[in-house]
PQR file with spaces between the fields and no chain letter, atoms N, CA, C, O and H, PARSE charges and radii, in Angstrom:
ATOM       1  N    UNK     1       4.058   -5.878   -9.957 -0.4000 1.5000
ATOM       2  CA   UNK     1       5.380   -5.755   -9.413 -0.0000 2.0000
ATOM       3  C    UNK     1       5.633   -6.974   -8.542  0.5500 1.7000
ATOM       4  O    UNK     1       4.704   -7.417   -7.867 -0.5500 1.4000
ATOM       5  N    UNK     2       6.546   -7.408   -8.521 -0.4000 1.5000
ATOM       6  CA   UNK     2       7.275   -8.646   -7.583 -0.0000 2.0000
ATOM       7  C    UNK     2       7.699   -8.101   -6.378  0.5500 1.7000
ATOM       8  O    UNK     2       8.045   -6.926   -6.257 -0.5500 1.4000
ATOM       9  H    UNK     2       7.301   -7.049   -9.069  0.4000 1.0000
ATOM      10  N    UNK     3       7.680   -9.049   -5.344 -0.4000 1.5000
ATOM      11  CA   UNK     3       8.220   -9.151   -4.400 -0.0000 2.0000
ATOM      12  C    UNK     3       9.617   -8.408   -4.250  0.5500 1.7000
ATOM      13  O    UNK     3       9.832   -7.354   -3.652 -0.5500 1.4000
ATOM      14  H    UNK     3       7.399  -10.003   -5.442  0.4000 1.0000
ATOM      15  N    UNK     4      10.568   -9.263   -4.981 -0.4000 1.5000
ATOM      16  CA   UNK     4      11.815   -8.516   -5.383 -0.0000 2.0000
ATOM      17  C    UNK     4      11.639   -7.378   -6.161  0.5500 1.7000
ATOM      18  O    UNK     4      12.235   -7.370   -7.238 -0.5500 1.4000
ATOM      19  H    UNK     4      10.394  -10.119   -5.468  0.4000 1.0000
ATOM      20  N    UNK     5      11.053   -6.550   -5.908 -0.4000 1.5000
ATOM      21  CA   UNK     5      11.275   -5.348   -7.026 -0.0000 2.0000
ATOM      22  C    UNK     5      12.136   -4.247   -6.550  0.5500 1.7000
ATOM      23  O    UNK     5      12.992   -3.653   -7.205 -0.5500 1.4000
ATOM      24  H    UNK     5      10.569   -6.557   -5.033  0.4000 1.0000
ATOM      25  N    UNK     6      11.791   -4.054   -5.308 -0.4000 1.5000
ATOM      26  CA   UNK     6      12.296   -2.997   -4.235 -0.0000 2.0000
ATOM      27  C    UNK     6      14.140   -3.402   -3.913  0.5500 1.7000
ATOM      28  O    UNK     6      15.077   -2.652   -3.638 -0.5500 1.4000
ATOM      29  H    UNK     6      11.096   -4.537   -4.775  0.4000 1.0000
ATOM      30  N    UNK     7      14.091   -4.499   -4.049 -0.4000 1.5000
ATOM      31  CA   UNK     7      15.824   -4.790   -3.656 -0.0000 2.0000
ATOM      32  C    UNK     7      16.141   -4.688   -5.285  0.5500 1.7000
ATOM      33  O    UNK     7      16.853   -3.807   -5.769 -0.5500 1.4000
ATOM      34  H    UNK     7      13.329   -5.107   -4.272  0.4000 1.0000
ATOM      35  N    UNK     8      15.726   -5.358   -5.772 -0.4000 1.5000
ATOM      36  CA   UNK     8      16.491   -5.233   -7.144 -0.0000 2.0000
ATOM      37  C    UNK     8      16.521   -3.657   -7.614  0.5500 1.7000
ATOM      38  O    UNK     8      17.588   -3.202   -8.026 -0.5500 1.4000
ATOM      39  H    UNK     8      15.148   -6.073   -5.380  0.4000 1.0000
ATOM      40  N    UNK     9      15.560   -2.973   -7.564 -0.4000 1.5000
ATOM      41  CA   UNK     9      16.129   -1.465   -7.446 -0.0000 2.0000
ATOM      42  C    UNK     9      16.911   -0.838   -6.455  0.5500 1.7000
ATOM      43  O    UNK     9      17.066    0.381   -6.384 -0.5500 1.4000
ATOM      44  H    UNK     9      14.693   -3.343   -7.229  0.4000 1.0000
ATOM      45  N    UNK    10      17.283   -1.463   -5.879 -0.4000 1.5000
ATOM      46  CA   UNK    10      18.161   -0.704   -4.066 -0.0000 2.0000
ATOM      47  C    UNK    10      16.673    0.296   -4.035  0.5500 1.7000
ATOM      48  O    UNK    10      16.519    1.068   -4.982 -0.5500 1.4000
ATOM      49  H    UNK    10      17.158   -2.453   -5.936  0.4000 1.0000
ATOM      50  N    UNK    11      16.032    0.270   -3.372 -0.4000 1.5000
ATOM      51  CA   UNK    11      15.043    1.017   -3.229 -0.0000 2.0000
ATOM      52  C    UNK    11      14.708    1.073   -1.836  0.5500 1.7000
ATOM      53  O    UNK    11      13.826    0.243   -1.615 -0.5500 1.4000
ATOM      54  H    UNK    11      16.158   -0.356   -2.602  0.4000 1.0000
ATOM      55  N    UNK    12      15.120    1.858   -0.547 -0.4000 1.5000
ATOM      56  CA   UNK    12      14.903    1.193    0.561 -0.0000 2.0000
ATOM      57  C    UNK    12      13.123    0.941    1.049  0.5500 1.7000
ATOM      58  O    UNK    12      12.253    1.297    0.254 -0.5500 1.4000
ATOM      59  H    UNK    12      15.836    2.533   -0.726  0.4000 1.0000
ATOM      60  N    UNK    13      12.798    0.412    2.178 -0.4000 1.5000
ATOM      61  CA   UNK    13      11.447    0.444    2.261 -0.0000 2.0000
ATOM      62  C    UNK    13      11.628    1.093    3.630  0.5500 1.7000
ATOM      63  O    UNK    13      12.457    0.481    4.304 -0.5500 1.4000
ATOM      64  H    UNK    13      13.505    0.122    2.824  0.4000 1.0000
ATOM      65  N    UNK    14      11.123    2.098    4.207 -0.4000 1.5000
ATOM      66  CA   UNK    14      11.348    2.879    5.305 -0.0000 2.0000
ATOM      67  C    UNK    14      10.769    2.378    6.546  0.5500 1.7000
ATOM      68  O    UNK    14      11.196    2.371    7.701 -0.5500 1.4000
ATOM      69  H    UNK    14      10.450    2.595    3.660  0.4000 1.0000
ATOM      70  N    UNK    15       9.672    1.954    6.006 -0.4000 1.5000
ATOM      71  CA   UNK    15       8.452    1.374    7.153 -0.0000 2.0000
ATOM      72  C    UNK    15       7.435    0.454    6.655  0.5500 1.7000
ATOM      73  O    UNK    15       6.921    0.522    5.538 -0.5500 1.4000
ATOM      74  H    UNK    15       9.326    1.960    5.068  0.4000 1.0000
ATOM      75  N    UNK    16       7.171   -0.432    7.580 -0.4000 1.5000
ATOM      76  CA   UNK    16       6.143   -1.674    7.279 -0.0000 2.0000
ATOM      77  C    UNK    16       6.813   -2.754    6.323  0.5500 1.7000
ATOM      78  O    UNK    16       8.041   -2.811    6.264 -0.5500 1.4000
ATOM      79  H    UNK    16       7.589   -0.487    8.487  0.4000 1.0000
ATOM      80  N    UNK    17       6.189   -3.424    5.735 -0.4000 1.5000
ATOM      81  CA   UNK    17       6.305   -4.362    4.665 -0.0000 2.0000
ATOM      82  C    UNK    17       6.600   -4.766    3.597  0.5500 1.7000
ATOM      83  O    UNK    17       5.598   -4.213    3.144 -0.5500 1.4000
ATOM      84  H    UNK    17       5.191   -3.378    5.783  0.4000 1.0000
ATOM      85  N    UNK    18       7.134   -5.322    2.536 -0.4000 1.5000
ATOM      86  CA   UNK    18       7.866   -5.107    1.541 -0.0000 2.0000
ATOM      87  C    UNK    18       5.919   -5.814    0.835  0.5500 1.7000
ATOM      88  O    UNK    18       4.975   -6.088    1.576 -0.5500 1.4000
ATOM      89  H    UNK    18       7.948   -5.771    2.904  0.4000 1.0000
ATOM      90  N    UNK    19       5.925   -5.905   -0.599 -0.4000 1.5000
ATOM      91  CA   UNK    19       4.784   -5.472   -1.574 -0.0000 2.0000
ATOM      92  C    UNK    19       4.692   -7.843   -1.287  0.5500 1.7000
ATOM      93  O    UNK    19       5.671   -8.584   -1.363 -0.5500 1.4000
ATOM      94  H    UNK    19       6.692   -5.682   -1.201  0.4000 1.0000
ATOM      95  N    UNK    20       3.655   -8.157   -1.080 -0.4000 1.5000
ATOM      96  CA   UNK    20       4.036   -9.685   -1.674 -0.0000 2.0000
ATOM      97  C    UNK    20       2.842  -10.843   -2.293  0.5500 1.7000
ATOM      98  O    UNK    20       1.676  -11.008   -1.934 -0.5500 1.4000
ATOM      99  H    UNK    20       2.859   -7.555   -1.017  0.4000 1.0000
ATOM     100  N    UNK    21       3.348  -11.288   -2.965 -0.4000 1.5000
ATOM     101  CA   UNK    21       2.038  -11.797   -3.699 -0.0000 2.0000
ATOM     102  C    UNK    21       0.901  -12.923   -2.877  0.5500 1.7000
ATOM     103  O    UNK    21       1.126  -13.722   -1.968 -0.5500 1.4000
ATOM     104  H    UNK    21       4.295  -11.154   -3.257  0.4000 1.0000
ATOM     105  N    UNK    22      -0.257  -12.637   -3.545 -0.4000 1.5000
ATOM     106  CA   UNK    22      -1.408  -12.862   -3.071 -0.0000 2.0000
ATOM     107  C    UNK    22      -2.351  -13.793   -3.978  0.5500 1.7000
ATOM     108  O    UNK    22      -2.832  -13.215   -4.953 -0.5500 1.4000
ATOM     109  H    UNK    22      -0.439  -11.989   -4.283  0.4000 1.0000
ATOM     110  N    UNK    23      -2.726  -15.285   -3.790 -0.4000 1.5000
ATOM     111  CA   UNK    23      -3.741  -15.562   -4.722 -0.0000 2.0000
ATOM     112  C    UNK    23      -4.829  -14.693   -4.696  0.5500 1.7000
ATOM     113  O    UNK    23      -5.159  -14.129   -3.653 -0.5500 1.4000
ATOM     114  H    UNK    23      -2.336  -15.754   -2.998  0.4000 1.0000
ATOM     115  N    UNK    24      -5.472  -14.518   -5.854 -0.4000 1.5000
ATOM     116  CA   UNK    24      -7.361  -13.920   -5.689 -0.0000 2.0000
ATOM     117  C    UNK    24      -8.085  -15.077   -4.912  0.5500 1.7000
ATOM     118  O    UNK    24      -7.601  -16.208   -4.860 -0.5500 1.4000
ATOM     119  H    UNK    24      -5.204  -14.975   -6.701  0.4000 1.0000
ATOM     120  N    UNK    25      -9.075  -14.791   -4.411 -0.4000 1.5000
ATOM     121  CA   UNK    25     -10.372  -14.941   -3.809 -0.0000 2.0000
ATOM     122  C    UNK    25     -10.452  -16.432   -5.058  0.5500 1.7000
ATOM     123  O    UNK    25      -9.879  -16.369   -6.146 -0.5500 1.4000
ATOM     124  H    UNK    25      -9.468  -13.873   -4.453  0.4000 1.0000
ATOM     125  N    UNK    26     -11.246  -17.642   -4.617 -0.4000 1.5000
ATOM     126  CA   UNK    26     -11.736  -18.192   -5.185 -0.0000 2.0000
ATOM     127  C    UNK    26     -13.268  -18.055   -5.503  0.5500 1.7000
ATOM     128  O    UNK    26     -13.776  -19.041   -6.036 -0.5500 1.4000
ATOM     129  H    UNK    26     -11.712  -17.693   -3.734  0.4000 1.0000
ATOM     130  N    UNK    27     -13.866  -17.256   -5.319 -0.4000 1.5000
ATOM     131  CA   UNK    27     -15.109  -16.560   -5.562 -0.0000 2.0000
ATOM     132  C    UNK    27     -15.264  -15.163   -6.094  0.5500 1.7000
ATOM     133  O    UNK    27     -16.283  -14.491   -5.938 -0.5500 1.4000
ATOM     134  H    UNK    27     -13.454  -16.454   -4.887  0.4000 1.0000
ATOM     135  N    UNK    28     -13.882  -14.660   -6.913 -0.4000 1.5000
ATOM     136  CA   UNK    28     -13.900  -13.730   -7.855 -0.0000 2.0000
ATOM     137  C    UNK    28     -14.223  -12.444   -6.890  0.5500 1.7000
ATOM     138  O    UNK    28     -13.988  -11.364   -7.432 -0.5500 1.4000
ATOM     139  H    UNK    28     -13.054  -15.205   -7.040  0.4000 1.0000
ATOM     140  N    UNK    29     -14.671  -12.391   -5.690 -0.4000 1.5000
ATOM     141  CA   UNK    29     -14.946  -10.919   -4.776 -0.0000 2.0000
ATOM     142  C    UNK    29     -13.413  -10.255   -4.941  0.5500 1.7000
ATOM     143  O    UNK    29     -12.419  -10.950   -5.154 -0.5500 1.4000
ATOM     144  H    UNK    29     -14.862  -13.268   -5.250  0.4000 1.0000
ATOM     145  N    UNK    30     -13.384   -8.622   -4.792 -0.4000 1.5000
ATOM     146  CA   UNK    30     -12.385   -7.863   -4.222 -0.0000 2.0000
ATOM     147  C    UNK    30     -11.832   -7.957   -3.249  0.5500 1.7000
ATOM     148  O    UNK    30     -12.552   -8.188   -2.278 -0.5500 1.4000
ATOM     149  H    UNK    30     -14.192   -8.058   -4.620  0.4000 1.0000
ATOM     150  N    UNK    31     -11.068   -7.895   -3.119 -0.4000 1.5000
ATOM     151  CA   UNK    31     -10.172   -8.042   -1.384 -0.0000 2.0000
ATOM     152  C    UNK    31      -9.504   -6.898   -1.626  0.5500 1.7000
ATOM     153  O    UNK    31      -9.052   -6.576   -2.725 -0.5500 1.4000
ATOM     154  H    UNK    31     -10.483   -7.707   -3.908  0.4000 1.0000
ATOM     155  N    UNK    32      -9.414   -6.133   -0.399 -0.4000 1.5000
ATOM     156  CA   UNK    32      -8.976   -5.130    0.112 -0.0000 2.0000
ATOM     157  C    UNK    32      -7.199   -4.751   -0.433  0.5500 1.7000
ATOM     158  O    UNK    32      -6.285   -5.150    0.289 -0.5500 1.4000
ATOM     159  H    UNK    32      -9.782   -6.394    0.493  0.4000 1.0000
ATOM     160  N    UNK    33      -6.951   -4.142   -1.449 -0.4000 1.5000
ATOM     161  CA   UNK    33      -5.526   -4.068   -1.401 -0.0000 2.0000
ATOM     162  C    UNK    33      -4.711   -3.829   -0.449  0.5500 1.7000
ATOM     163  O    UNK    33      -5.150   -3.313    0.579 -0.5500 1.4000
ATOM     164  H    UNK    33      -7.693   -3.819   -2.036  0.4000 1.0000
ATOM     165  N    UNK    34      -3.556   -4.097   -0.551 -0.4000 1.5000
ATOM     166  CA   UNK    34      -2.508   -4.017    0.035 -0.0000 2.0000
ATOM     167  C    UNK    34      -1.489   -2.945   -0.769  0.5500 1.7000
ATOM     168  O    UNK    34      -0.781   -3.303   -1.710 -0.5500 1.4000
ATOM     169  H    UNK    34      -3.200   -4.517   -1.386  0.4000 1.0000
ATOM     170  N    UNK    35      -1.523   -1.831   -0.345 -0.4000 1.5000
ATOM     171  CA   UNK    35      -0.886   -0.562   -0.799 -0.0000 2.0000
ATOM     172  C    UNK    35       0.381   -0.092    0.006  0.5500 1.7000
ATOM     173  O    UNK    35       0.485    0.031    1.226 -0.5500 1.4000
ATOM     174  H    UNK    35      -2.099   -1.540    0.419  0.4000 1.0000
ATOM     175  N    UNK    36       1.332    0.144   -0.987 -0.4000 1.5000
ATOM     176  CA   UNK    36       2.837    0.582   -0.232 -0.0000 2.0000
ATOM     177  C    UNK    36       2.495    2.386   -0.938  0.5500 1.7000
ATOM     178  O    UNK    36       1.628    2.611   -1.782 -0.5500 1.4000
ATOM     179  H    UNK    36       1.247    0.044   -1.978  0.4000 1.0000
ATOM     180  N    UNK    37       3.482    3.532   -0.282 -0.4000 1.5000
ATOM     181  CA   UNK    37       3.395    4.911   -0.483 -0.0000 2.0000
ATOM     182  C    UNK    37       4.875    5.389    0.025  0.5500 1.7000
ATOM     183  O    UNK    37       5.588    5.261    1.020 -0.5500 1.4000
ATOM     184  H    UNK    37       4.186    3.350    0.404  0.4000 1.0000
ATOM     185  N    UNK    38       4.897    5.845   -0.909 -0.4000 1.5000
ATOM     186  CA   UNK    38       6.378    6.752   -0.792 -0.0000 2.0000
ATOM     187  C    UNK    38       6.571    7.996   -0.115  0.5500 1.7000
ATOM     188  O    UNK    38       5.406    8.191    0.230 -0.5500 1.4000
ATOM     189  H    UNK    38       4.318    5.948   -1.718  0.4000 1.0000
ATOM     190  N    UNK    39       7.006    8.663    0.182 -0.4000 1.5000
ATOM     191  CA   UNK    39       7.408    9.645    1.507 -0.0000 2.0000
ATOM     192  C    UNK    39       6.831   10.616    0.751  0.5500 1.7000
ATOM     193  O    UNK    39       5.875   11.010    1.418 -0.5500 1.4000
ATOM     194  H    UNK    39       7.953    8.505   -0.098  0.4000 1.0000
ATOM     195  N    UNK    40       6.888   11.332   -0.458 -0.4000 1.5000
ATOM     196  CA   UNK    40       6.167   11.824   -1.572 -0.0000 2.0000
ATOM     197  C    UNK    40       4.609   12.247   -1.248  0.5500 1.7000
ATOM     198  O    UNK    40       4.202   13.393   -1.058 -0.5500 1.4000
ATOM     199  H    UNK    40       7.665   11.012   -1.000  0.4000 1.0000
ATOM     200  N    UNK    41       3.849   11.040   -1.234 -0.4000 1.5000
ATOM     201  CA   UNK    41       2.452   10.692   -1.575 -0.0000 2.0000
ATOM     202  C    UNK    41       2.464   10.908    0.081  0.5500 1.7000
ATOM     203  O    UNK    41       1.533   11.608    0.481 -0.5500 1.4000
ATOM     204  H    UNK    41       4.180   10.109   -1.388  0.4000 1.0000
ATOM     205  N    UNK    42       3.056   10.587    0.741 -0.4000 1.5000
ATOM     206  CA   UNK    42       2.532   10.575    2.439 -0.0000 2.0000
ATOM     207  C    UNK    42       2.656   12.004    2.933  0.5500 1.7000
ATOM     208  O    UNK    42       1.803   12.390    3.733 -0.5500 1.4000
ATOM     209  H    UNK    42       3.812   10.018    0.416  0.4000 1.0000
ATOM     210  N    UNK    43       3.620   12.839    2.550 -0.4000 1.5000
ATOM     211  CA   UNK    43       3.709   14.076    2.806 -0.0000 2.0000
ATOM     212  C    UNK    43       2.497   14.869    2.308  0.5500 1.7000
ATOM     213  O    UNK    43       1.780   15.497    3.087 -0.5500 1.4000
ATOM     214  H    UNK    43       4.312   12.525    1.900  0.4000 1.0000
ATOM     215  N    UNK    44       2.320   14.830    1.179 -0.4000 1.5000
ATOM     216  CA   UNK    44       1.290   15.777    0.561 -0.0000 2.0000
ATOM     217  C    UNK    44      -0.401   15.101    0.696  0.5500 1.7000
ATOM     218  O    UNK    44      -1.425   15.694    0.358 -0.5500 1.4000
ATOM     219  H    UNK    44       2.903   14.320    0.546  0.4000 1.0000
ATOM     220  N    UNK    45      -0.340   14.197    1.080 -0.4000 1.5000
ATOM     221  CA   UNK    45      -1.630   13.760    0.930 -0.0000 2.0000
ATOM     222  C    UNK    45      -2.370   13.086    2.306  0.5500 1.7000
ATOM     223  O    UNK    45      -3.585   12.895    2.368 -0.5500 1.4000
ATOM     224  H    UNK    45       0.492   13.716    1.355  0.4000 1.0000
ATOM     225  N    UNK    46      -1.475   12.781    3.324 -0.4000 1.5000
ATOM     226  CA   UNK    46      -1.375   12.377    4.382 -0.0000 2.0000
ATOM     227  C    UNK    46      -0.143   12.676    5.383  0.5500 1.7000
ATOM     228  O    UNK    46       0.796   12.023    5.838 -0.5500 1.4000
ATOM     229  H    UNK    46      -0.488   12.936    3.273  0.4000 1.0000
ATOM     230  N    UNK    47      -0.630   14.008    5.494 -0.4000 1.5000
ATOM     231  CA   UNK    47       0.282   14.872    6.478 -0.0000 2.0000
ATOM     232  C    UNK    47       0.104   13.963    8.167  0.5500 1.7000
ATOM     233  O    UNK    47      -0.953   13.748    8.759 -0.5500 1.4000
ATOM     234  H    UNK    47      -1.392   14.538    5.125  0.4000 1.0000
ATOM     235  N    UNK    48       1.330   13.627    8.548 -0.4000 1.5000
ATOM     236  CA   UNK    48       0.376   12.749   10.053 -0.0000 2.0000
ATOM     237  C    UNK    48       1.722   13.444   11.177  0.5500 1.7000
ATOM     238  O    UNK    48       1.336   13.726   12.311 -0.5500 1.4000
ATOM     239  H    UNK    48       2.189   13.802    8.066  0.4000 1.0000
ATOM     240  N    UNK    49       3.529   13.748   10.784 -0.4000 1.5000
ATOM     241  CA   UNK    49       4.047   14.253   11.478 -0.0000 2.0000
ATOM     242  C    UNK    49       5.186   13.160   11.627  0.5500 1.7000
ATOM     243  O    UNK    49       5.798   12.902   10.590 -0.5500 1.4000
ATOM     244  H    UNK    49       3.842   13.518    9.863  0.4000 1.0000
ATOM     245  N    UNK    50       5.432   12.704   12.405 -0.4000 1.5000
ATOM     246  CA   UNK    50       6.198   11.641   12.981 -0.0000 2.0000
ATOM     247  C    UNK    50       5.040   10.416   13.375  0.5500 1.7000
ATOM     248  O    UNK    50       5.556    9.331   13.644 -0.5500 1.4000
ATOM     249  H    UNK    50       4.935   12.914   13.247  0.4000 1.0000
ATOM     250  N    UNK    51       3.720   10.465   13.430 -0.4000 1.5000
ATOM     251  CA   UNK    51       2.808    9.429   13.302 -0.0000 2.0000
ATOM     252  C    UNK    51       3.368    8.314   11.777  0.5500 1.7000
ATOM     253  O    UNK    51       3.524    8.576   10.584 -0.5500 1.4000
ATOM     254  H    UNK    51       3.301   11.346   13.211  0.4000 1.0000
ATOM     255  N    UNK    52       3.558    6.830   12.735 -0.4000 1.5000
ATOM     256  CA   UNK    52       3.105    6.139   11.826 -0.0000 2.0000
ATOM     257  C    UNK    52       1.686    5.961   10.572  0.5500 1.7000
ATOM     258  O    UNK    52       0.488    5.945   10.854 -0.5500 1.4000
ATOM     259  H    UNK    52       3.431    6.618   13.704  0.4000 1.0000
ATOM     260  N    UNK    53       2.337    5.839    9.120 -0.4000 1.5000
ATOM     261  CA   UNK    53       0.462    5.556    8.289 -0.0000 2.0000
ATOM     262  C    UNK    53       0.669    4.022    8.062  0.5500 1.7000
ATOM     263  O    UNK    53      -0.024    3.720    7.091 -0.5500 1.4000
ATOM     264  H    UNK    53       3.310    5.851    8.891  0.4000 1.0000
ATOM     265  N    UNK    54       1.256    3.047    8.490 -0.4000 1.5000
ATOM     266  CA   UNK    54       1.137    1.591    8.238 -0.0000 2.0000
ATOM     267  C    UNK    54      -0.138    1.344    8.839  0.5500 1.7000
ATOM     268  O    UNK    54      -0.209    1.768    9.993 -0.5500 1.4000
ATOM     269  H    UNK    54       1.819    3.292    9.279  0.4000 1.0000
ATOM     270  N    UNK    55      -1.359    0.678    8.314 -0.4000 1.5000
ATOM     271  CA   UNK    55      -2.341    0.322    8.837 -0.0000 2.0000
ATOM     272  C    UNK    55      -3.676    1.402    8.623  0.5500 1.7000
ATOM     273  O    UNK    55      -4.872    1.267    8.883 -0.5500 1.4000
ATOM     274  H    UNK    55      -1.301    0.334    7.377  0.4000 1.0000
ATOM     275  N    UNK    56      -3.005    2.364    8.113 -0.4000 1.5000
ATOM     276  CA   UNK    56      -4.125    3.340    7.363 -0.0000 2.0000
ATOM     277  C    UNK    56      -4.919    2.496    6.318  0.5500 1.7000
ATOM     278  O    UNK    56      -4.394    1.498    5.822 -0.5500 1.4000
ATOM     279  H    UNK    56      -2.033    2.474    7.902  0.4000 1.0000
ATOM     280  N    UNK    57      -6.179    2.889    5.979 -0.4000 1.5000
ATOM     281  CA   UNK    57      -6.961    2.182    5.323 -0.0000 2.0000
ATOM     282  C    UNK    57      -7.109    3.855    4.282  0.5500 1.7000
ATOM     283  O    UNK    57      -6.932    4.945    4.826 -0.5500 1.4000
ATOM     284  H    UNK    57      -6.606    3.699    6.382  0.4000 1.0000
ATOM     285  N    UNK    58      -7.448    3.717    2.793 -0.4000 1.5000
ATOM     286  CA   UNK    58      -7.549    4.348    2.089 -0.0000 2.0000
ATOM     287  C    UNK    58      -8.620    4.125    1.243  0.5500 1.7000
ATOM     288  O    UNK    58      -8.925    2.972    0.938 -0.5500 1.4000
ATOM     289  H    UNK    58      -7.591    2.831    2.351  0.4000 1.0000
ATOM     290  N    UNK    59      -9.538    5.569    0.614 -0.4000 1.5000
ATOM     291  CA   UNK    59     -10.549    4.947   -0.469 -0.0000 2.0000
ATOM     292  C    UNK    59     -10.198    5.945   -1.450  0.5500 1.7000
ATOM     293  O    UNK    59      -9.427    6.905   -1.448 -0.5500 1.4000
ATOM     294  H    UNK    59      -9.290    6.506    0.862  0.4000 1.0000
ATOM     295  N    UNK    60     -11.226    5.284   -2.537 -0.4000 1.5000
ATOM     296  CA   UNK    60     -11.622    6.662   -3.241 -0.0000 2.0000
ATOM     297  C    UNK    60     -13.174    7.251   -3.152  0.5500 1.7000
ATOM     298  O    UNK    60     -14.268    6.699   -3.023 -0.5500 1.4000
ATOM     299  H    UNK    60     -11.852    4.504   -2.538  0.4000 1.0000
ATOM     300  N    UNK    61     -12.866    8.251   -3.245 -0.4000 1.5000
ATOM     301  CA   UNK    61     -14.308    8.770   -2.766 -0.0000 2.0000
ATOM     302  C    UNK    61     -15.495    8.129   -3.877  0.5500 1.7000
ATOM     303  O    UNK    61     -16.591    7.647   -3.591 -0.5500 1.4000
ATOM     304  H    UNK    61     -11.978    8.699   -3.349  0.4000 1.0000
ATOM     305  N    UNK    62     -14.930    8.287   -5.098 -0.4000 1.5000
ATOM     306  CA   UNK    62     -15.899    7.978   -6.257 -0.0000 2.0000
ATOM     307  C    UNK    62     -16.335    6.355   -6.081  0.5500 1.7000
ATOM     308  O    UNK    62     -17.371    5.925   -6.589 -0.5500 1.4000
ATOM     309  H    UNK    62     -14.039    8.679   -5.330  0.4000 1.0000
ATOM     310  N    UNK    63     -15.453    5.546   -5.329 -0.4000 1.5000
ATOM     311  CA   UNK    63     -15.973    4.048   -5.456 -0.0000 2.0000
ATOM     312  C    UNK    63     -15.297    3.305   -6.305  0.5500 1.7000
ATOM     313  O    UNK    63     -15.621    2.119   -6.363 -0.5500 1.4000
ATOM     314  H    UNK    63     -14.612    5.895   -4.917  0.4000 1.0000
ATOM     315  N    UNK    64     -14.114    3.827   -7.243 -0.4000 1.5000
ATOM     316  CA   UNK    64     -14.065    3.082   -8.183 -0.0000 2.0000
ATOM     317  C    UNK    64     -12.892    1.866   -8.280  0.5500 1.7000
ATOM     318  O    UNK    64     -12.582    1.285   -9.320 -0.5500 1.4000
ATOM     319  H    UNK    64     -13.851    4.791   -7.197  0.4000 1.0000
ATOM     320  N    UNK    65     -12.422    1.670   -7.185 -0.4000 1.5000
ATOM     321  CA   UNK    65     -11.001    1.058   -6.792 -0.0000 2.0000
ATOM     322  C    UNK    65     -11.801    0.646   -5.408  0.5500 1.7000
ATOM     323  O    UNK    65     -12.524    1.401   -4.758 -0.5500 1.4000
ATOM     324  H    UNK    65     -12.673    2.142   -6.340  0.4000 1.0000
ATOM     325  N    UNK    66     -11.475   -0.838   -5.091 -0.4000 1.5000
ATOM     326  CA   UNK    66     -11.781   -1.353   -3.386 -0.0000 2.0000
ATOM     327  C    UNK    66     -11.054   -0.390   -2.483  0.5500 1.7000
ATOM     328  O    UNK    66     -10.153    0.407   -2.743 -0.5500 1.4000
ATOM     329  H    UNK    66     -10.888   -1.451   -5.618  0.4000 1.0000
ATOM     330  N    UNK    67     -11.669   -0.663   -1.371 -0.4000 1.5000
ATOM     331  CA   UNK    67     -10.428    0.048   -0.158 -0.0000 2.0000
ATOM     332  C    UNK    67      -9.055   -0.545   -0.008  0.5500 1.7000
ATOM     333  O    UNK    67      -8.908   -1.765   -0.084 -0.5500 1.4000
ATOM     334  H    UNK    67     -12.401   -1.310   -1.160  0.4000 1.0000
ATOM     335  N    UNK    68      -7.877    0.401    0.236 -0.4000 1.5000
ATOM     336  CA   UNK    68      -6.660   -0.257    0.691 -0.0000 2.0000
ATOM     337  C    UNK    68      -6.130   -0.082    1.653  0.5500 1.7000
ATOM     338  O    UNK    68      -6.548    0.999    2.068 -0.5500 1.4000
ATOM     339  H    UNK    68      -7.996    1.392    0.298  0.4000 1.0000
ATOM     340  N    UNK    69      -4.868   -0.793    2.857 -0.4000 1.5000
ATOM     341  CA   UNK    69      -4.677   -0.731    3.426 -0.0000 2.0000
ATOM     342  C    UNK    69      -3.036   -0.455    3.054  0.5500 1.7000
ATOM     343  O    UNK    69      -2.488   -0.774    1.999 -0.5500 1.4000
ATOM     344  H    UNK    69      -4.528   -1.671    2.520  0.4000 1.0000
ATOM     345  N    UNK    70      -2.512    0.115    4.026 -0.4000 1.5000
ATOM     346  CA   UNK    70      -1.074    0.722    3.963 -0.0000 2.0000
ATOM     347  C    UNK    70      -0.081   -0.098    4.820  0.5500 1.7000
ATOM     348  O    UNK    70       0.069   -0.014    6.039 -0.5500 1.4000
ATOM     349  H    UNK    70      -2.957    0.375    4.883  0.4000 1.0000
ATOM     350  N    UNK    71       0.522   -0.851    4.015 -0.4000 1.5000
ATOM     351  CA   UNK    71       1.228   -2.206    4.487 -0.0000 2.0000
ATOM     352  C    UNK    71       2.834   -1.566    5.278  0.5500 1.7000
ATOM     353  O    UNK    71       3.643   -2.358    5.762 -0.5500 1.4000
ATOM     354  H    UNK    71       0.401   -0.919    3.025  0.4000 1.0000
């Protein structure tokens, strides 16, 4: 997804950062994503209230995806 993806859909972004591109690592390692979440996915899965989740870090338990952070 592009940078522009979110305006070109009128899509608002509620909180934090809009999505933006990133070279890879010149040594082929993982780097930590950078993950956006919709009010959807934050409600049911990360109940927090009126707490900000920008800066939440996320895994999967199984290992199979790096950790991400919630931009």
């Amino acid at each position: 997804m592009s940078p522009e993806y979110f305006e070109t859909m009128r899509i608002p972004v509620l909180a934090g950062e809009l999505c933006r591109r990133r070279a890879p690592r010149s040594d082929g390692s993982l780097e930590p994503a950078e993950l956006m979440v919709n009010r959807v996915f934050a409600n049911r899965y990360l109940p927090g209230g009126s707490t900000s989740l920008v800066g939440l870090h996320l895994f999967l338990i199984d290992g199979g995806l790096p950790p991400g952070r919630i931009v």
